[in-house]
C-alpha positions as CSV (number, residue, x, y, z in Angstrom):
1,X,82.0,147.6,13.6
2,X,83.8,147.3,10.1
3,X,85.1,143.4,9.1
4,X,89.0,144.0,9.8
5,X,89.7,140.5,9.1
6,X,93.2,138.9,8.9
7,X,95.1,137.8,6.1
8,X,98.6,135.7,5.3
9,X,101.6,138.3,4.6
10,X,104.5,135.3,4.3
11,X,103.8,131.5,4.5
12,X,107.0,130.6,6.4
13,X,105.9,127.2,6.6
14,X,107.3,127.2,10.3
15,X,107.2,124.3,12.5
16,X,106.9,126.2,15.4
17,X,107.4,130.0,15.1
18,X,108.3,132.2,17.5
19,X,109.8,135.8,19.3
20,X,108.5,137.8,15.8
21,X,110.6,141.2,16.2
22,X,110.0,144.9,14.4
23,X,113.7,145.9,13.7
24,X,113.1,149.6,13.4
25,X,116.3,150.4,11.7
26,X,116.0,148.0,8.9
27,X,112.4,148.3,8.8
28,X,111.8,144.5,8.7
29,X,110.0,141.6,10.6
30,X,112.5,139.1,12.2
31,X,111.9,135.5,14.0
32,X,113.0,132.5,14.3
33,X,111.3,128.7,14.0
34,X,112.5,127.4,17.1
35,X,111.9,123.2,15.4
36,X,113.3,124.3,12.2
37,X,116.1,125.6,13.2
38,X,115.7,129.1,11.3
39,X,116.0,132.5,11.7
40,X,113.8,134.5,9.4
41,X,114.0,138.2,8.3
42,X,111.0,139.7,6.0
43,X,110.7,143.2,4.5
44,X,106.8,143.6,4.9
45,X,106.9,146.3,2.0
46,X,108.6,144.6,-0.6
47,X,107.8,140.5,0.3
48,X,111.5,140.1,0.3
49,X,112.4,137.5,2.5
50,X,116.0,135.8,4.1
51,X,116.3,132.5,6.0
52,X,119.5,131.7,8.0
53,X,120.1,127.8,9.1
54,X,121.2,127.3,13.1
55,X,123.0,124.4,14.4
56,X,121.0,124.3,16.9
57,X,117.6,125.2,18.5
58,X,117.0,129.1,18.6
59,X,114.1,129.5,21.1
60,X,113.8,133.2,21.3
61,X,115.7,137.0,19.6
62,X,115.7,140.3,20.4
């Protein structure tokens, strides 16, 4: 069986990280960190990535 391994594509540095979403029609990952108070978006291709503040906790997105 061939070594598939893993490896890190974004260090969000999350406190607790959660509900990761593929938006098809952007093309891009999108979560949020529920501790942090963040909602993340990521364009896998290109690194690119967005952060959005919340005034309060976000637990989940879809």
């Amino acid at each position: 069986m061939p070594d598939i391994g893993a490896a890190l594509v974004f260090d969000a540095r999350d406190v607790v990280g959660e509900s990761l979403v593929w938006d098809e029609a952007r093309a891009k990952l999108v979560w949020v960190d529920i501790i942090g108070r963040r909602i993340h978006r990521l364009d896998p291709l290109s690194g690119v990535h967005e952060s959005w503040p919340t005034p309060d906790l976000v637990t989940s997105i879809g």
